[in-house]
C-alpha positions as CSV (number, residue, x, y, z in Angstrom):
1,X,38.0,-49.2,-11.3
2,X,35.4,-46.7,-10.1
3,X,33.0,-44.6,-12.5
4,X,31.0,-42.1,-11.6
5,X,28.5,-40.8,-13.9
6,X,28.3,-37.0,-13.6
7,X,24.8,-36.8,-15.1
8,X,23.2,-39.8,-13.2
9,X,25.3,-39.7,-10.2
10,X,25.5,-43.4,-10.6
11,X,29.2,-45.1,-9.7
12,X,29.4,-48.6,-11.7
13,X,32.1,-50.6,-12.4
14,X,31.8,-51.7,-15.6
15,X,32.7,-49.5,-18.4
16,X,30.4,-51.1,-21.0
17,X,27.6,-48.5,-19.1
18,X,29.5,-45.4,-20.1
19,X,29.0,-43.1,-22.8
20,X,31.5,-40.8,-23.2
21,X,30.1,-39.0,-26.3
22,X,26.6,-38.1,-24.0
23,X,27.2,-37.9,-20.5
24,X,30.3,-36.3,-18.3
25,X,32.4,-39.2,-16.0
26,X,34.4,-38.6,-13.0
27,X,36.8,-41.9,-13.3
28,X,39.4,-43.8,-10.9
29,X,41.8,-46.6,-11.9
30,X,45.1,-48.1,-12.0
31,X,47.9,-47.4,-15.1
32,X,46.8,-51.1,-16.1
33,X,43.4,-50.5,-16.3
34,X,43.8,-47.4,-19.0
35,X,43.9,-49.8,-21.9
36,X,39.8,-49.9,-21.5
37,X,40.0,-46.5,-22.0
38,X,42.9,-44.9,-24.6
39,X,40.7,-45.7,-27.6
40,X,37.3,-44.0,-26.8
41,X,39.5,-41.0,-24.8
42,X,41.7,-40.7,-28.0
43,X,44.6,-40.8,-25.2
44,X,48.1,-40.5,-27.6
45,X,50.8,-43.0,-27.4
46,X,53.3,-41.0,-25.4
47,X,50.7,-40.2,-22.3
48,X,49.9,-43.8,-22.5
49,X,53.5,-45.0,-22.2
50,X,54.3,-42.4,-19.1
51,X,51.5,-43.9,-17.3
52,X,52.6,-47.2,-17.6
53,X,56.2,-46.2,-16.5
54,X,57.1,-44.3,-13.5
55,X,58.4,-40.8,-13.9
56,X,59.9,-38.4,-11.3
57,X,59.0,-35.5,-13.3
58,X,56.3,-33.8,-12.5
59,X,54.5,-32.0,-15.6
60,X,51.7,-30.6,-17.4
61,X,50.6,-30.9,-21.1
62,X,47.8,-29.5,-22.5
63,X,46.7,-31.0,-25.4
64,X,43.6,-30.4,-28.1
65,X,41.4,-33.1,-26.2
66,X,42.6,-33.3,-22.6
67,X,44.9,-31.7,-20.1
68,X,48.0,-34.3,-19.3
69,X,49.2,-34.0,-15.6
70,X,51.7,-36.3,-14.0
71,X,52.1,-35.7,-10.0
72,X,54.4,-36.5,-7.2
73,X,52.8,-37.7,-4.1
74,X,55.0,-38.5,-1.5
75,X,54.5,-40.8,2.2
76,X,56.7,-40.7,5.1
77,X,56.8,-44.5,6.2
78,X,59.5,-44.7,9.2
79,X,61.5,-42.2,9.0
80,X,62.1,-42.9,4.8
81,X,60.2,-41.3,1.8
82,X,57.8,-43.4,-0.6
83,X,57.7,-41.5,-4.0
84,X,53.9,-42.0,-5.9
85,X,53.6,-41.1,-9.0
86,X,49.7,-40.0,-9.9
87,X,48.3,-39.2,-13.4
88,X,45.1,-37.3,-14.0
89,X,43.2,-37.0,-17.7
90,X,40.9,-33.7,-17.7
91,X,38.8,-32.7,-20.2
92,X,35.6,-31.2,-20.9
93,X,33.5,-34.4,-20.5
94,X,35.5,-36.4,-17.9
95,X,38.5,-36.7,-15.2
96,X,40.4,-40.1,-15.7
97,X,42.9,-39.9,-12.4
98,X,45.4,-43.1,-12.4
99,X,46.4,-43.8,-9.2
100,X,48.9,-47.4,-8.4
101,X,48.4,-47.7,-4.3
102,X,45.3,-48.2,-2.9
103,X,46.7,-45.9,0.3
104,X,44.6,-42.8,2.6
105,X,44.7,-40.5,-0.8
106,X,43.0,-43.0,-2.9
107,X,40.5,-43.8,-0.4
108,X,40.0,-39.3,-0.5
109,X,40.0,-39.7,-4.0
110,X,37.7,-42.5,-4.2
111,X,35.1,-40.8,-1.2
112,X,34.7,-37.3,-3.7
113,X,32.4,-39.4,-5.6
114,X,29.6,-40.1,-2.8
115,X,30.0,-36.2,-2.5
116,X,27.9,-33.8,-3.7
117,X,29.6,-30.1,-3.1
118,X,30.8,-30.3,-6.8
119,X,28.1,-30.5,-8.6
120,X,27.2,-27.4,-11.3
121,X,24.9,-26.1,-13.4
122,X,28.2,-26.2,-16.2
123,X,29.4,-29.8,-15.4
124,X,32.5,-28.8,-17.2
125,X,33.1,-26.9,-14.2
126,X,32.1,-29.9,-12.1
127,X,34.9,-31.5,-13.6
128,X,37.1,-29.1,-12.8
129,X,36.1,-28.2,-8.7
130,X,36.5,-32.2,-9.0
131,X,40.5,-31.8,-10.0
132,X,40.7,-28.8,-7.6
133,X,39.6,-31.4,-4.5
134,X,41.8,-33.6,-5.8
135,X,44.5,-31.6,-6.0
136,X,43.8,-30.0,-2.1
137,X,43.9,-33.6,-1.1
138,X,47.3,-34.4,-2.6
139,X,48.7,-31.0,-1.0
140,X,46.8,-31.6,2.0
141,X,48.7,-35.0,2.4
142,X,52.0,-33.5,1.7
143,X,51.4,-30.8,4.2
144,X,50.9,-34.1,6.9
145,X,54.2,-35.5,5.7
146,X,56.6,-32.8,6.2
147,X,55.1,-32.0,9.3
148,X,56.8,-35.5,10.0
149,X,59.6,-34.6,8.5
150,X,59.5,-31.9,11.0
151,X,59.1,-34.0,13.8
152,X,61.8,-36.5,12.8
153,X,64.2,-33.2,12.9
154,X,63.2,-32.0,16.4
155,X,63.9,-36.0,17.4
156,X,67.5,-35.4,16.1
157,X,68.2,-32.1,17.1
158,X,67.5,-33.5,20.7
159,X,69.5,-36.5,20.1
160,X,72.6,-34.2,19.6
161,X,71.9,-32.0,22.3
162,X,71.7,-35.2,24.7
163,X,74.9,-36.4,23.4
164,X,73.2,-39.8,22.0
165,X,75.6,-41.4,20.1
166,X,73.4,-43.3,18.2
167,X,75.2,-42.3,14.4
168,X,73.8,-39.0,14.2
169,X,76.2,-37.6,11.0
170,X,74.1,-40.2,9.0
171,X,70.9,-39.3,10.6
172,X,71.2,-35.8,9.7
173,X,72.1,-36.2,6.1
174,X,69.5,-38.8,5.7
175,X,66.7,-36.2,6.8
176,X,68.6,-33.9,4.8
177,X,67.9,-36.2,1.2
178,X,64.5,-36.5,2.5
179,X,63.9,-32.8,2.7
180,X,65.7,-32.2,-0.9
181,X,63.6,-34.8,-2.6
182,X,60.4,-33.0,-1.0
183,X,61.4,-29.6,-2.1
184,X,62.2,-30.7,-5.6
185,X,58.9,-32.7,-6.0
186,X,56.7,-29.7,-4.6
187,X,58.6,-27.2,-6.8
188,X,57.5,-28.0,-10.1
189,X,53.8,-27.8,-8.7
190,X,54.8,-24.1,-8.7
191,X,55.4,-23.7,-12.4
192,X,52.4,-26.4,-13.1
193,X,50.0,-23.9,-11.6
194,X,51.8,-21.0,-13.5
195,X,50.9,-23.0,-17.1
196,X,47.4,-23.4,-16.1
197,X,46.5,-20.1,-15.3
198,X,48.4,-18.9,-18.4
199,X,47.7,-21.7,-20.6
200,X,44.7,-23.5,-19.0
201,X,42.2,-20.7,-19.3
202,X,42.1,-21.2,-22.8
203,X,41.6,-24.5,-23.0
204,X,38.0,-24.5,-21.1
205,X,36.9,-21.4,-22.7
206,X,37.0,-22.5,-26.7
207,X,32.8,-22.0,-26.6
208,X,33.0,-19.1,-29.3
209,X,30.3,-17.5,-26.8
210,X,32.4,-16.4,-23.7
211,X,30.8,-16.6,-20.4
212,X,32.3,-14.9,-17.9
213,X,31.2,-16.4,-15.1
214,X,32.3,-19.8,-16.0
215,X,36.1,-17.7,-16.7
216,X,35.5,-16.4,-13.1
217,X,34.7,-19.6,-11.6
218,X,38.1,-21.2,-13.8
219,X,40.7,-18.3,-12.5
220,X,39.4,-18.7,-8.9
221,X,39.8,-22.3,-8.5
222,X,43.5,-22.2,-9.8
223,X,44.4,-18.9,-7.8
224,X,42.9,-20.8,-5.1
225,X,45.5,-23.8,-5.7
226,X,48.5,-21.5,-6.7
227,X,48.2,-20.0,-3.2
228,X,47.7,-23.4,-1.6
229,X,51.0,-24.8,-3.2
230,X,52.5,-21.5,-2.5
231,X,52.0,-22.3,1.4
232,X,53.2,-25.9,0.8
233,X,56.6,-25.4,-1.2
234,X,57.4,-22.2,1.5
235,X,57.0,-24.7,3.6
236,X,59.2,-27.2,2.5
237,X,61.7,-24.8,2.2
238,X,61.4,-24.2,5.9
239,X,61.9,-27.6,6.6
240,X,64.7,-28.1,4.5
241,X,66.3,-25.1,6.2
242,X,66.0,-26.6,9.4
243,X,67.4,-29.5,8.7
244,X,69.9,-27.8,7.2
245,X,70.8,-26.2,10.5
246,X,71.3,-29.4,12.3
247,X,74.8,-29.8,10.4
248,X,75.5,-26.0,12.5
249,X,74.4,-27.6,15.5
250,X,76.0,-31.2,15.3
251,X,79.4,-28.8,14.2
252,X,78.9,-26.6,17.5
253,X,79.0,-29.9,19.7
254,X,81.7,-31.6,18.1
255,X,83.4,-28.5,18.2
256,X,82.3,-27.8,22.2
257,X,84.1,-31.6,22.7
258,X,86.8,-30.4,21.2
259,X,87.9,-27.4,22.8
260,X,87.0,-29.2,26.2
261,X,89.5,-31.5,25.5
262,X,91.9,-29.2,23.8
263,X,91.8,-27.4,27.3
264,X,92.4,-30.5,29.6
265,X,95.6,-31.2,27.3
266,X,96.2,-27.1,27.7
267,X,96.4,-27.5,31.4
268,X,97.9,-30.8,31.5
269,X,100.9,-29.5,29.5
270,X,100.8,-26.3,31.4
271,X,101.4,-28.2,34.3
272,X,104.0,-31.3,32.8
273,X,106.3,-27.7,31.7
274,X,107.2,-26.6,35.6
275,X,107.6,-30.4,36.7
276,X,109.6,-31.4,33.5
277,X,112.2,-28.9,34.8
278,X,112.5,-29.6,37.8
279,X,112.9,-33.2,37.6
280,X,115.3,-32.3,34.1
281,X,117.6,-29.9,36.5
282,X,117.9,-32.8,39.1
283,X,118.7,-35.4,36.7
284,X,121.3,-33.9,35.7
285,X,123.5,-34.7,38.8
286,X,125.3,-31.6,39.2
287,X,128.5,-32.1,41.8
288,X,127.0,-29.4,44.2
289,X,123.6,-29.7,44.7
290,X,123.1,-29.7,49.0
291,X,119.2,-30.2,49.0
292,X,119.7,-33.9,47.7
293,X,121.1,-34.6,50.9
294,X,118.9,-32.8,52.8
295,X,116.9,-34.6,55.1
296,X,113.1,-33.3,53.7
297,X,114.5,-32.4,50.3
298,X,112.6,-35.2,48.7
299,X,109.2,-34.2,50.4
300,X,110.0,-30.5,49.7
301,X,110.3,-31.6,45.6
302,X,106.9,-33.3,45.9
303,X,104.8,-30.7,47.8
304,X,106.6,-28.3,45.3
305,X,105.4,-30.5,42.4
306,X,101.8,-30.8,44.1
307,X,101.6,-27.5,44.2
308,X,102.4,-26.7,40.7
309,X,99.6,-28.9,39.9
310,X,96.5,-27.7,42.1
311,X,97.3,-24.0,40.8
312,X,97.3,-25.3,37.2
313,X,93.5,-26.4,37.6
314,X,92.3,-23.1,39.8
């Protein structure tokens, strides 16, 4: 547990130094550790619950006190996806982001607070540049991981060009699982982004006095982010294309083997037909047939026969 007191700029661990009634918190723990906190936040039941579980649903509520967000974070480790599930508690007085690994985004995560680039005049809007980093570094990450993804492509799609025979059909559909559970984790980002700049506005500009700098500040943060997870999800679609196209590829070269083959047993027929006739007509012992008792008759049948044969593969 980290807390990081907007107002002082003081980080403490222990949460009997926080007022959350005076003073505006930038906080980090575990789903465990949110029991210190659902009372004084007035966190409901149901976002208390989620936390605890793990959901693949990626989702944004915003509620009277707090906007509710529930993330996907995902972590190519050899070759197979790791899916993180991360919740974040914004308000106007604090940011409470639950995170369960102690990986390279919470140590991100955890470093914003020796940072000073985020701190306002309005530390409501403190708060929210804070969710905005946060968010750039969980987009940042998954930029990192399908550009893995990528690579782990290109390392098949050489494989079947080399003819490595190392299982490859279940290579390519496992890539292809991973790239479908990347593009359906960054989707719903997409439509997240889409609430907030509908939705979200409102909720941080209830002061009956409007200020429109503050409303500028709001909208360019979040168009900022909406363009950012536009790059990202067009991107995973890219990737999921091109593994996608390895099936065409793997098909072209099974299908390359098999016409070479269909045309060895083309010629190898064409040239069994000729041969299969002649040896047919003189097995069938005909009365008259001179050149079976003629002294290179035998010889003549085999040059005859080799003959056939070397024109059949010119």
């Amino acid at each position: 547990m980290h807390i990081l007191n907007l107002n002082t700029k003081k980080i403490t661990k222990n949460i009997d130094e926080i007022h959350f009634n005076e003073d505006y918190h930038f906080i980090i723990c575990n789903p465990w550790e949110l029991k210190f906190f659902k009372n004084t936040l007035k966190i409901n039941n149901q976002a208390y619950k989620n936390c605890l579980s793990y959901h693949e649903k990626v989702s944004v509520n915003i509620l009277d006190d707090y906007i509710f967000f529930t993330l996907a974070n995902f972590q190519i480790n050899e070759e197979d996806i790791l899916i993180e599930e991360i919740n974040i508690f914004l308000s106007e007085k604090y940011i409470l982001i639950l995170i369960r690994k102690k990986n390279d985004v919470y140590e991100q995560i955890k470093q914003l607070m020796r940072e000073n680039f985020y701190y306002k005049s309005n530390l409501t809007l403190s708060l929210f540049t804070i969710y905005s980093s946060i968010l750039r570094i969980i987009i940042s990450n998954q930029f990192e991981n399908l550009e893995r993804v990528e690579e782990i492509i290109l390392e098949i799609e050489d494989d079947i060009i080399n003819e490595v025979n190392e299982d490859i059909s279940s290579k390519i559909s496992h890539v292809r699982s991973i790239c479908r559970c990347c593009v359906k984790n960054i989707r719903p980002l997409t439509y997240m982004m889409d609430t907030l700049l509908k939705d979200g506005m409102e909720f941080f500009s209830k002061e009956k006095t409007r200020n429109n700098y503050l409303e500028k500040e709001y909208e360019k943060l979040l168009q900022g982010l909406d363009l950012s997870i536009d790059k990202l999800y067009s991107f995973s679609l890219s990737t999921r294309e091109l593994a996608d196209k390895l099936l065409d590829i793997y098909s072209s070269k099974v299908s390359e083997k098999t016409n070479n083959l269909i045309t060895r047993l083309t010629i190898f027929t064409g040239t069994a037909v000729p041969i299969s006739i002649i040896t047919g007509i003189y097995g069938m012992n005909f009365k008259y047939m001179p050149e079976l008792t003629y002294e290179y008759g035998y010889g003549i049948t085999i040059l005859v026969i080799l003959l056939i044969i070397i024109i059949s593969f010119i």
